[in-house]
C-alpha positions as CSV (number, residue, x, y, z in Angstrom):
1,X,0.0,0.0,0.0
2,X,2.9,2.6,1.0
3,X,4.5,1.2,-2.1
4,X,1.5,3.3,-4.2
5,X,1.1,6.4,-1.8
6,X,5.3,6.8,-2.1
7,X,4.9,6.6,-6.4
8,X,1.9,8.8,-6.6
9,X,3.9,11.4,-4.8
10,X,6.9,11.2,-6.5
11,X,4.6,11.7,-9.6
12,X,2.6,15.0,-8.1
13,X,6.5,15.9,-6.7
14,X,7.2,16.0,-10.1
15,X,4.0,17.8,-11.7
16,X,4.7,20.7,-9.1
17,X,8.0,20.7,-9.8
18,X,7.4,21.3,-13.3
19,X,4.0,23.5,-12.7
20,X,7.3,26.2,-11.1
21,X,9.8,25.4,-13.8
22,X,6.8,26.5,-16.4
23,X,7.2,29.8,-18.4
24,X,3.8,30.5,-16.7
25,X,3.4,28.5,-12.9
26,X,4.5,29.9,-10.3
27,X,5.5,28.2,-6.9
28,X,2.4,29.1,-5.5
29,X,0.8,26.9,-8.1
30,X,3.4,24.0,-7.8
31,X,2.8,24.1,-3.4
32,X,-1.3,24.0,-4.4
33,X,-0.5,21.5,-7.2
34,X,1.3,19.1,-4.3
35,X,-0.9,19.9,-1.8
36,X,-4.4,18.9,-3.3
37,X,-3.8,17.0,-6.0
38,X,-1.0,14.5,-4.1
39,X,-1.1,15.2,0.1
40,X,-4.7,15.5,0.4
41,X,-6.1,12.7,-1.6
42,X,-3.2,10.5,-0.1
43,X,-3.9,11.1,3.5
44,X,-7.7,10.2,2.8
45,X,-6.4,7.0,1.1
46,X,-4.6,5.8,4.1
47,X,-6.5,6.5,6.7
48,X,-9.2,4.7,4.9
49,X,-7.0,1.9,4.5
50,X,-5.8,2.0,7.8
51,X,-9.1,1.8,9.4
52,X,-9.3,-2.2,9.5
53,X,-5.3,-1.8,11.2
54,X,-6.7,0.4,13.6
55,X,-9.8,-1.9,14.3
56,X,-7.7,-4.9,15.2
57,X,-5.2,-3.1,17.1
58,X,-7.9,-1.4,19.3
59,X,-10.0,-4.9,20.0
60,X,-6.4,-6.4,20.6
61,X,-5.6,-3.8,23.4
62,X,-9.5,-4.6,24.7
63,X,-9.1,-8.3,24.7
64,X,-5.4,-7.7,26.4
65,X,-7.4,-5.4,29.1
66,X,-9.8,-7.7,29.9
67,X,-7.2,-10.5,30.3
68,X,-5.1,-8.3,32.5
69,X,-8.3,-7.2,34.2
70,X,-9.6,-11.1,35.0
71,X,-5.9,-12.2,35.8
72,X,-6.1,-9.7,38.8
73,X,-9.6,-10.6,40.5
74,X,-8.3,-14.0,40.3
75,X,-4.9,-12.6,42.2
76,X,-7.4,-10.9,44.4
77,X,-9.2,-13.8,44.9
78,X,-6.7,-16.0,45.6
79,X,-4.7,-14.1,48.2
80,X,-8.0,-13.2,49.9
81,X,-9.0,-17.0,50.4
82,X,-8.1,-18.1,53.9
83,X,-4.9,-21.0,53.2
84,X,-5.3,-22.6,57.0
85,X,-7.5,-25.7,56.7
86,X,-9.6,-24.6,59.9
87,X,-13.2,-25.3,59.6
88,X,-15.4,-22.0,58.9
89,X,-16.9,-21.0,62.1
90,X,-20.8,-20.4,62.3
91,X,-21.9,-16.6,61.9
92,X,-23.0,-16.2,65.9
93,X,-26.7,-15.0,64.2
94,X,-27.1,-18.2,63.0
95,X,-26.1,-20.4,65.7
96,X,-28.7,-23.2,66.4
97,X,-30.5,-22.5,63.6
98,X,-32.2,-19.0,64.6
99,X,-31.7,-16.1,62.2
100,X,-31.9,-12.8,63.7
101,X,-34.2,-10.2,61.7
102,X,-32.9,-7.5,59.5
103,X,-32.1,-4.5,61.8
104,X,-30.8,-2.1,58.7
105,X,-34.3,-0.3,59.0
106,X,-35.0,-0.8,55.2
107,X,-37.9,-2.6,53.5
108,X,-37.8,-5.9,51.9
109,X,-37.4,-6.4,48.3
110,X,-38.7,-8.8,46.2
111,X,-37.1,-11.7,44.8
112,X,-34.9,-11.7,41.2
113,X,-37.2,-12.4,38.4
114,X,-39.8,-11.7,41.0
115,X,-42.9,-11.0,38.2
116,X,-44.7,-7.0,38.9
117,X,-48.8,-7.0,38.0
118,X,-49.3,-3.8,36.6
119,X,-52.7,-2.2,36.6
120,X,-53.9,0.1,33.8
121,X,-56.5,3.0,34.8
122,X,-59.2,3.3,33.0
């Protein structure tokens, strides 16, 4: 691809360079020359062509976050599980099989997936 952008400058190099050698141009006319008929059409051409490049390298920087990102909960994870092989001891609330009520003052919620009847006025 550069291979094509490199050639079709050399050529609109050389159209400007002969639009300021003219009897008539002027090097006004040989910097416009270069400028929109070989640096503008070229940027737009590669950028275009770039855009799949661009793509991959942005979903590969993603995929590398999200490994990075999964690789330290399981870190996390790991250095926060207890390593001694002591049996878990019973919450205190819990103990014999009674469960203390919610003291946090808030109302219940329903369950997940819980289904809501909705009433329509008339």
């Amino acid at each position: 691809m550069y291979l094509v952008v490199i050639g079709w400058l050399y050529v609109t190099l050389l159209m400007a360079v002969a639009e300021a050698m003219a009897p008539n141009g002027t090097v006004l006319g040989a910097i416009i020359t270069f400028a929109f008929y070989g640096l503008l059409p070229m940027s737009i051409v590669v950028y275009i062509l770039g855009t799949p490049g661009r793509k991959r390298a942005i979903h590969a920087r993603q995929l590398a976050e999200r490994e990075a990102h999964t690789q330290a909960q399981a870190q996390a994870q790991a250095a926060a599980s207890p390593k001694t092989s002591e049996p878990a001891q019973p919450h205190p609330s819990t103990a014999g099989g009674m469960v203390e009520p919610d003291a946090g003052g808030k109302a219940a919620t329903a369950p997940e997936g819980a289904a809501v009847a909705v009433r329509k006025e008339p």
